[in-house]
C-alpha positions as CSV (number, residue, x, y, z in Angstrom):
1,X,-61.2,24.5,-17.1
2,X,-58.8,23.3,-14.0
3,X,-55.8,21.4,-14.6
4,X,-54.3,19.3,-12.4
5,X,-50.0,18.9,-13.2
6,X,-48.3,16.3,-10.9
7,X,-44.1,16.6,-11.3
8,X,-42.0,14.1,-10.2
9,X,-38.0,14.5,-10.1
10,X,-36.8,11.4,-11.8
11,X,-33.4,12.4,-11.0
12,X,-34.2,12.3,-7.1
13,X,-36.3,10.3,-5.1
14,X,-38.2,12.9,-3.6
15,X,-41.7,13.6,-3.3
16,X,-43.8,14.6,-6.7
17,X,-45.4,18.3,-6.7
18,X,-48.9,18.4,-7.4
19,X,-50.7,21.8,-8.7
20,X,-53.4,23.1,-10.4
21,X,-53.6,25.9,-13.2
22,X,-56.7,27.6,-15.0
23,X,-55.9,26.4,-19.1
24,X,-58.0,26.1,-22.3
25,X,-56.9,22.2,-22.8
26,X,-54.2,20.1,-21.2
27,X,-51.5,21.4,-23.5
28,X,-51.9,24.8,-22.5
29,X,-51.7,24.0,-18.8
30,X,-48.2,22.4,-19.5
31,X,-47.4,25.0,-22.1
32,X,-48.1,27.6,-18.7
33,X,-46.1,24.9,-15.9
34,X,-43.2,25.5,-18.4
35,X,-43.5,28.6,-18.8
36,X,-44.1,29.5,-15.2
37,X,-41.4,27.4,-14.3
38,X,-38.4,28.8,-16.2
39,X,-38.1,24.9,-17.7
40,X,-37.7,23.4,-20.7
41,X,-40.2,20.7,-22.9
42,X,-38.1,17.5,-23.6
43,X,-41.0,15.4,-24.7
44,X,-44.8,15.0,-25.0
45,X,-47.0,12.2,-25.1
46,X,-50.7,13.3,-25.2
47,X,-53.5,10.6,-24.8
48,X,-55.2,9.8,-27.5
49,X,-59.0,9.1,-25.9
50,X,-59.9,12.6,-26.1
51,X,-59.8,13.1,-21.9
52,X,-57.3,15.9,-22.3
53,X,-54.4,14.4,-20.5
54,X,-50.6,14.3,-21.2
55,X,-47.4,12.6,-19.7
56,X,-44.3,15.3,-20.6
57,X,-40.7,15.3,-19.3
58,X,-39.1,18.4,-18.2
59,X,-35.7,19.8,-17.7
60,X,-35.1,22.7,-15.3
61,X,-31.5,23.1,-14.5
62,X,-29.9,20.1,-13.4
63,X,-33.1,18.4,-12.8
64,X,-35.1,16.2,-15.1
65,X,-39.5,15.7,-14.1
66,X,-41.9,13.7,-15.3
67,X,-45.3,15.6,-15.5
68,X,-48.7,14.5,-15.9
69,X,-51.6,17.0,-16.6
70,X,-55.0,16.2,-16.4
71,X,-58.2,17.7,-15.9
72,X,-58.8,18.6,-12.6
């Protein structure tokens, strides 16, 4: 299944990133982003109506994102 992971830099007002990543289940897909990204987890919120979507933040360097995955 396809994965859609939107991050915005809350430390910046830039532009969010949007991608999308081949994943079992939505944690997976961020589990990947995180991965992929040399980043690290800071928190996870998953939704709890069964859609498979989850609202993280993220720390890469100086940087902090919030990132939403979702099916695709």
């Amino acid at each position: 299944m396809q994965y859609t992971i939107e991050a915005r830099e809350l430390t910046n007002a830039s532009p969010h990133r949007q991608r999308t990543i081949e994943a079992d289940d939505d944690a997976a897909a961020l589990e990947r982003f995180v991965r992929e990204e040399e980043s690290e987890l800071v928190s996870l919120t998953r939704a709890g109506n069964g859609h498979g979507e989850s609202i993280a933040t993220v720390k890469k360097e100086d940087a902090v994102y919030l990132v939403r995955v979702y099916a695709a």
